[in-house]
N, CA, C and O atoms as a GROMACS GRO file, in nm:
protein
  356
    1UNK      N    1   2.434   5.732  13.519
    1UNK     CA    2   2.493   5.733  13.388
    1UNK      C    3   2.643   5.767  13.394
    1UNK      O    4   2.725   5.713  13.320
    2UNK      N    5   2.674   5.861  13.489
    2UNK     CA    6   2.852   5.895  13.527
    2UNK      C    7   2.892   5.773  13.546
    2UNK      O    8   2.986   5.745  13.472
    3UNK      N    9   2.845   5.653  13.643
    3UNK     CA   10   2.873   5.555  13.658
    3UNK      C   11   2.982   5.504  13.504
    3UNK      O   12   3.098   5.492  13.465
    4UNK      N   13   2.859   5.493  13.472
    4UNK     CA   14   2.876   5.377  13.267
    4UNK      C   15   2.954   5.413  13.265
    4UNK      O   16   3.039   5.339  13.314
    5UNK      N   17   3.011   5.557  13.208
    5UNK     CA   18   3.114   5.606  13.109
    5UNK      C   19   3.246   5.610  13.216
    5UNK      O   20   3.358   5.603  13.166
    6UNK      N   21   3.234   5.619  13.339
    6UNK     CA   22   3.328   5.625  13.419
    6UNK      C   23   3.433   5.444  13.462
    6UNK      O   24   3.552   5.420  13.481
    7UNK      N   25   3.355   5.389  13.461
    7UNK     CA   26   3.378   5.243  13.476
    7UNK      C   27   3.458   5.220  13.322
    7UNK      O   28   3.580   5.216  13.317
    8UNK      N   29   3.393   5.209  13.231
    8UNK     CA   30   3.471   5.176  13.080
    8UNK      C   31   3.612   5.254  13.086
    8UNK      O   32   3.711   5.186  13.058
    9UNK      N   33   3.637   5.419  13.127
    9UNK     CA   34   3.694   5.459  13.095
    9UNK      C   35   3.817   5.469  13.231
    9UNK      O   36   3.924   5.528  13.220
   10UNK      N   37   3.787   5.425  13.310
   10UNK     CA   38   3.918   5.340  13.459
   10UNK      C   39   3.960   5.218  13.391
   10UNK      O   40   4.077   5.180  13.393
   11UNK      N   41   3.876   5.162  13.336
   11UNK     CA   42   3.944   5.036  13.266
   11UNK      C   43   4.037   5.052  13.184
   11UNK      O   44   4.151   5.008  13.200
   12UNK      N   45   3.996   5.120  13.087
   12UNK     CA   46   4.059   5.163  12.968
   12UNK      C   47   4.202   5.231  13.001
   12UNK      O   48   4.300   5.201  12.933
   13UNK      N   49   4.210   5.316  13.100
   13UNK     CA   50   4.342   5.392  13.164
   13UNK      C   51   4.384   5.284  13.239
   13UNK      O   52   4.498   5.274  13.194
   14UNK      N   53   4.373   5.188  13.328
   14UNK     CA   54   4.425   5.051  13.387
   14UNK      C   55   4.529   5.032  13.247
   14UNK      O   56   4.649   5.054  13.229
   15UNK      N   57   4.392   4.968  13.138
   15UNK     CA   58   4.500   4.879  13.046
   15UNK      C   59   4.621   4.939  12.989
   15UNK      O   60   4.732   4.888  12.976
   16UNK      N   61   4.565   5.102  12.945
   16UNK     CA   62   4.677   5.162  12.892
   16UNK      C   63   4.823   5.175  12.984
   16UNK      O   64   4.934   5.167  12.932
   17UNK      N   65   4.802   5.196  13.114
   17UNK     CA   66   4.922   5.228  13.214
   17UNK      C   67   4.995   5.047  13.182
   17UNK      O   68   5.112   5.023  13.154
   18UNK      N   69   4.884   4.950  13.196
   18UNK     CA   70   4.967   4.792  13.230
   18UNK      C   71   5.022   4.779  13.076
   18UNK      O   72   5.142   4.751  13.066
   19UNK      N   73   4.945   4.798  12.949
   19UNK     CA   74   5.074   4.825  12.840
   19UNK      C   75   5.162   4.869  12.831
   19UNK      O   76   5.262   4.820  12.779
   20UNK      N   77   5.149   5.003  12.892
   20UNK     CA   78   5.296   5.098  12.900
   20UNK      C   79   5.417   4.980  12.987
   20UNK      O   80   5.519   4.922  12.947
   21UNK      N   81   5.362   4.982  13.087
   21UNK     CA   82   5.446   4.929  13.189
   21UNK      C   83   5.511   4.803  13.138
   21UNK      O   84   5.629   4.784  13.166
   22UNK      N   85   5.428   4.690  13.046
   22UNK     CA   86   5.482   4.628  12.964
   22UNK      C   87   5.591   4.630  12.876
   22UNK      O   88   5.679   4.544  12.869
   23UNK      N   89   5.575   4.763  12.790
   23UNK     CA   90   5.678   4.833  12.697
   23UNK      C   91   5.768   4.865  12.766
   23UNK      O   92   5.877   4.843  12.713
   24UNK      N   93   5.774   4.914  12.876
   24UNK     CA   94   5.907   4.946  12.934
   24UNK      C   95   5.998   4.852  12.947
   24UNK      O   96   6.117   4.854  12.916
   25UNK      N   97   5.892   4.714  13.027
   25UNK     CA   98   5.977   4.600  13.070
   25UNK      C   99   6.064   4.507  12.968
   25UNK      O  100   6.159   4.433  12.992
   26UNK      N  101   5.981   4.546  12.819
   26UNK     CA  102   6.019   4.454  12.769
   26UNK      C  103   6.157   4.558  12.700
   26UNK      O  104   6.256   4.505  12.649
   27UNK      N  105   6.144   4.698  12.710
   27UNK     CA  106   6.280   4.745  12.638
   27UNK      C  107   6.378   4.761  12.745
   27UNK      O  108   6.479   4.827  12.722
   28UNK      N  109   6.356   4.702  12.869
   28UNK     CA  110   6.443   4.677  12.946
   28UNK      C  111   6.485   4.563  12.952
   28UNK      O  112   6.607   4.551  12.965
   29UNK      N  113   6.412   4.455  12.947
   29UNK     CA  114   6.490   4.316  12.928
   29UNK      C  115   6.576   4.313  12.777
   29UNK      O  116   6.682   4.253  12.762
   30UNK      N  117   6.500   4.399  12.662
   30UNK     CA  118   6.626   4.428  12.544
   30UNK      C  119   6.687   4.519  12.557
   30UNK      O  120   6.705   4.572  12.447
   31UNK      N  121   6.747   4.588  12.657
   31UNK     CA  122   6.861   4.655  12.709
   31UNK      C  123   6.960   4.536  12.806
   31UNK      O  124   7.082   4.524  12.794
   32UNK      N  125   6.886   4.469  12.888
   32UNK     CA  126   6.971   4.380  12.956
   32UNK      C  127   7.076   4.296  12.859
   32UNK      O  128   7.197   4.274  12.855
   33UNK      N  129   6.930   4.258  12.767
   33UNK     CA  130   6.997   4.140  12.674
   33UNK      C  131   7.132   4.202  12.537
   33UNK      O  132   7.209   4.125  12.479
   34UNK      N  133   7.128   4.312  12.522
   34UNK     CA  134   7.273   4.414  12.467
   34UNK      C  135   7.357   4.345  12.518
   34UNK      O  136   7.424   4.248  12.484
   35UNK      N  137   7.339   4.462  12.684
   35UNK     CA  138   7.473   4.469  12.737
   35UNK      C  139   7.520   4.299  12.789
   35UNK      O  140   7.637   4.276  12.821
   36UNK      N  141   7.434   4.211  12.791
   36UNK     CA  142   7.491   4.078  12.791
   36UNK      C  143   7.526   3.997  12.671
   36UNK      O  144   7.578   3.887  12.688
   37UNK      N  145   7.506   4.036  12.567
   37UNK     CA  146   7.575   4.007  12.465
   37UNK      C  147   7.661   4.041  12.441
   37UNK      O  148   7.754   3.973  12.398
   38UNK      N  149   7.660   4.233  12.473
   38UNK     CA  150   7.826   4.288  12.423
   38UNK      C  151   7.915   4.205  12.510
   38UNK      O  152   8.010   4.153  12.451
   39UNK      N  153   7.904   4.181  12.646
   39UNK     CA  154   7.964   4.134  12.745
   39UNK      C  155   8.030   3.962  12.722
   39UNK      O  156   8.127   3.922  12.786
   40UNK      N  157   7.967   3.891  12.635
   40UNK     CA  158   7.975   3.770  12.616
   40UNK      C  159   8.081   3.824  12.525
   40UNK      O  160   8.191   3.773  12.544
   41UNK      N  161   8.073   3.967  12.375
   41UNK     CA  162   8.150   3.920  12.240
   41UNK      C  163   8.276   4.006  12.313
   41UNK      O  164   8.383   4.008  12.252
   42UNK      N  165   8.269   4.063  12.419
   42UNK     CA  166   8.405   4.111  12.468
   42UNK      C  167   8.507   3.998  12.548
   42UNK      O  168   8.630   3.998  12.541
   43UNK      N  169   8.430   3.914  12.616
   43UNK     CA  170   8.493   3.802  12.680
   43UNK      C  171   8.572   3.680  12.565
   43UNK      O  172   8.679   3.619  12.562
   44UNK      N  173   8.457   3.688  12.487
   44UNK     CA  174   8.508   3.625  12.354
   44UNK      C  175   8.644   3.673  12.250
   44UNK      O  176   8.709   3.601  12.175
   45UNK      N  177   8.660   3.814  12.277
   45UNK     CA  178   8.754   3.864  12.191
   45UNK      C  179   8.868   3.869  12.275
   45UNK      O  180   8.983   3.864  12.231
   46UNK      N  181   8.836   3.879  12.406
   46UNK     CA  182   8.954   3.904  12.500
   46UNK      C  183   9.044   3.767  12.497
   46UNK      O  184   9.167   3.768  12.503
   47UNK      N  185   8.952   3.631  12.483
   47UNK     CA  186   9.002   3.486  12.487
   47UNK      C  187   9.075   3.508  12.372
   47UNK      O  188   9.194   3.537  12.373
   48UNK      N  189   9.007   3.495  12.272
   48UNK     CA  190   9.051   3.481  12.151
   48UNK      C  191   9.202   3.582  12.104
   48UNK      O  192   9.272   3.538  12.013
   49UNK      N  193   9.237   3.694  12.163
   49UNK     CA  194   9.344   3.797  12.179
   49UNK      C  195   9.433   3.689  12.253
   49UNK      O  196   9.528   3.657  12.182
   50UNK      N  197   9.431   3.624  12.375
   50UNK     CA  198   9.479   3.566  12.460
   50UNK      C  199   9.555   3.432  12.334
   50UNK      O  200   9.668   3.391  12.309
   51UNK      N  201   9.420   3.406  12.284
   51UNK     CA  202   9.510   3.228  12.207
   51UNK      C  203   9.650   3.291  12.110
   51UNK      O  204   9.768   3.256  12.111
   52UNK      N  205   9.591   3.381  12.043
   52UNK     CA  206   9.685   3.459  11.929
   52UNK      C  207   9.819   3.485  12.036
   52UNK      O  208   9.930   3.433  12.034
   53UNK      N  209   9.776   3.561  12.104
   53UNK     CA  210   9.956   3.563  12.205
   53UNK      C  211  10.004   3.431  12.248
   53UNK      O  212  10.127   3.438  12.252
   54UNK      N  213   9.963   3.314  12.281
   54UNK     CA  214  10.037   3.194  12.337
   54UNK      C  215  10.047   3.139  12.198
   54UNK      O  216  10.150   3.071  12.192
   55UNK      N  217   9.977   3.141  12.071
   55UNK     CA  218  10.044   3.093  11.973
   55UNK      C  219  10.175   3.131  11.923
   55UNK      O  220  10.262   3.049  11.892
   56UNK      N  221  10.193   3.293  11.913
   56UNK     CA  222  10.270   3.362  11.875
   56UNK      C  223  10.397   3.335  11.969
   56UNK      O  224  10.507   3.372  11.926
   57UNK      N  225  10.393   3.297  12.048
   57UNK     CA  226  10.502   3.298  12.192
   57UNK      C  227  10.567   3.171  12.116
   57UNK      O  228  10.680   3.177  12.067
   58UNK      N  229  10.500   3.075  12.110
   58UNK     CA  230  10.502   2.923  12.091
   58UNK      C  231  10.550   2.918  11.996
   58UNK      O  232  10.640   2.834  11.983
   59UNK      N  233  10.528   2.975  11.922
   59UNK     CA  234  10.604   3.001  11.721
   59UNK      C  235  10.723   3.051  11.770
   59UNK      O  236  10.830   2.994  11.747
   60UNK      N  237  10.716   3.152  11.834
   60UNK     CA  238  10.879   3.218  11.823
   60UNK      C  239  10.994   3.150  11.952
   60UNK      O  240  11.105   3.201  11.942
   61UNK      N  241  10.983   3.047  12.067
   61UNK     CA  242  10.994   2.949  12.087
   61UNK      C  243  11.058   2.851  11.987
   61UNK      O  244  11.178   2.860  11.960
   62UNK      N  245  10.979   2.759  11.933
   62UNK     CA  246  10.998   2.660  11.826
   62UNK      C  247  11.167   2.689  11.725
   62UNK      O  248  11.271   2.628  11.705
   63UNK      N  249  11.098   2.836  11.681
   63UNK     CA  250  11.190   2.896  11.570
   63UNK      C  251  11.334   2.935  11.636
   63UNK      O  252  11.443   2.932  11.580
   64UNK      N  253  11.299   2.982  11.804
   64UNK     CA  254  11.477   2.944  11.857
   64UNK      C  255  11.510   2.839  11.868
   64UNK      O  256  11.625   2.807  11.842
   65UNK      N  257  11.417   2.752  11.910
   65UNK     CA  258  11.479   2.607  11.892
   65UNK      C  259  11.545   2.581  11.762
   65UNK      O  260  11.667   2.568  11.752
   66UNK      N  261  11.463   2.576  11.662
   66UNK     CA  262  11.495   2.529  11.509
   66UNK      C  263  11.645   2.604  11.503
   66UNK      O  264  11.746   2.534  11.514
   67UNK      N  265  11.654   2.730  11.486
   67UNK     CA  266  11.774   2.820  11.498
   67UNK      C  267  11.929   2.768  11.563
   67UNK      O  268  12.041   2.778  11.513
   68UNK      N  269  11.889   2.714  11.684
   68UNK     CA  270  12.006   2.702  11.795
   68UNK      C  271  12.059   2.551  11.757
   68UNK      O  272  12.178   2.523  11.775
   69UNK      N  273  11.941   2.425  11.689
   69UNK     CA  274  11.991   2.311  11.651
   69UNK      C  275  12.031   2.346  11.488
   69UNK      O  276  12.102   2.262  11.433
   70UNK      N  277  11.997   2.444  11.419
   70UNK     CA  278  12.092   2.414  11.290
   70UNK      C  279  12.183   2.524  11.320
   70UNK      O  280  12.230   2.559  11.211
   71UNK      N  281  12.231   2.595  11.411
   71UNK     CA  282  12.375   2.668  11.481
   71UNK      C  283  12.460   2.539  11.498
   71UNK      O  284  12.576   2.530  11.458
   72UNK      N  285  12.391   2.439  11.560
   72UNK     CA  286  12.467   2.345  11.610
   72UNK      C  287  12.490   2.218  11.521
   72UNK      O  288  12.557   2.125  11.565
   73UNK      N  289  12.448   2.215  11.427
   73UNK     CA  290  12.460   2.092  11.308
   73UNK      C  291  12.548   2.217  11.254
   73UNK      O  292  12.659   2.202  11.306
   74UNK      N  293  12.550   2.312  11.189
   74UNK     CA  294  12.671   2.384  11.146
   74UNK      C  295  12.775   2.378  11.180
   74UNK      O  296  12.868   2.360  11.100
   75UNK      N  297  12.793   2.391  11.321
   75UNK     CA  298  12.897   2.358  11.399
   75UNK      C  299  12.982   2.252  11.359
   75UNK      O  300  13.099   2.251  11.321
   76UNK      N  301  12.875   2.140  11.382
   76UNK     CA  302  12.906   1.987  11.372
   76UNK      C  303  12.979   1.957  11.217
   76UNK      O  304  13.073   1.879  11.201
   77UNK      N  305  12.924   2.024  11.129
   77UNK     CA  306  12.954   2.009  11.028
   77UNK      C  307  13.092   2.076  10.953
   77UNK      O  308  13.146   2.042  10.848
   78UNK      N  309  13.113   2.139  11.011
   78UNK     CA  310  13.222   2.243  11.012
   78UNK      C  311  13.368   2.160  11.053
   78UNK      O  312  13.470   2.156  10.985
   79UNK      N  313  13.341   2.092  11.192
   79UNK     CA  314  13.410   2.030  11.250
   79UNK      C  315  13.520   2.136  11.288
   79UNK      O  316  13.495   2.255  11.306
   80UNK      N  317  13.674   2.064  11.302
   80UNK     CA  318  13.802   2.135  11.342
   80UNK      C  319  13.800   2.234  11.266
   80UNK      O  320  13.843   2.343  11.304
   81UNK      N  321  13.757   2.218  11.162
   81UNK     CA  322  13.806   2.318  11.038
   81UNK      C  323  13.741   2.476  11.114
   81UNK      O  324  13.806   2.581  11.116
   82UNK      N  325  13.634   2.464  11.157
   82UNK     CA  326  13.537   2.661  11.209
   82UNK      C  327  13.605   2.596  11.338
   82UNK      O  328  13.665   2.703  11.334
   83UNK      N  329  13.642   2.545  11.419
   83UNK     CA  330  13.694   2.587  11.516
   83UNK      C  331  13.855   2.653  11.497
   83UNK      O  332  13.918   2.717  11.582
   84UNK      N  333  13.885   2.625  11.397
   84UNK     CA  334  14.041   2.645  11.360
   84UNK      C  335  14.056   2.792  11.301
   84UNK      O  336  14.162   2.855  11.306
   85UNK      N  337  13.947   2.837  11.249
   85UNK     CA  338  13.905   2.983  11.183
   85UNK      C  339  13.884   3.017  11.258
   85UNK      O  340  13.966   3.104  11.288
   86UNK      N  341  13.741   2.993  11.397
   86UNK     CA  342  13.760   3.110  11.478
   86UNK      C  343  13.855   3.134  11.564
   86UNK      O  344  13.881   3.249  11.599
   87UNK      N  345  13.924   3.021  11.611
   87UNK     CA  346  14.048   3.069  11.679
   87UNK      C  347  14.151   3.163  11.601
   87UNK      O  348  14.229   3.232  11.667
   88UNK      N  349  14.152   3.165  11.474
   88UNK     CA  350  14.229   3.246  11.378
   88UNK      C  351  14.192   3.357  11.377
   88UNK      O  352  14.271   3.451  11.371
   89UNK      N  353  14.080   3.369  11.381
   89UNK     CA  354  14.044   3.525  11.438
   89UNK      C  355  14.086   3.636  11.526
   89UNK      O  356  14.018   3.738  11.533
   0.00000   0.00000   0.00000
């Protein structure tokens, strides 16, 4: 009769340990899967930080350009006359 109750109840502690062991695995694969997400939205923000600076470069670029050609249509436009002032200076 030790037999009976002994057999049901090895089983029963089997399944409970292979559930546990389950639960662990699976809050370890949703621990993996975090830190590989945080890891993806940090790579993502780091790119995305990266575009904002080569835009910003590229804008302020452009805007010396724009700057240095209407310096120079001023110029143009001015003719002898701003060269004749700043030499008067």
């Amino acid at each position: 009769m030790t037999k009976t109750i002994a057999l049901p109840l090895a089983l029963a502690a089997s399944l409970g340990l292979a559930a546990c062991a389950a639960a662990d695995d699976a809050a370890s694969d949703a621990a993996d899967a975090v830190e590989d997400a945080a890891a993806d939205v940090e790579a993502a923000a780091d790119e995305a930080a990266a575009d904002m600076e080569a835009a910003a470069d590229d804008a302020m670029a452009e805007m010396d350009e724009m700057a240095s050609d209407m310096e120079a249509a001023a110029d143009d436009a001015m003719g002898d006359e701003g060269e004749e002032e700043a030499a008067a200076e």
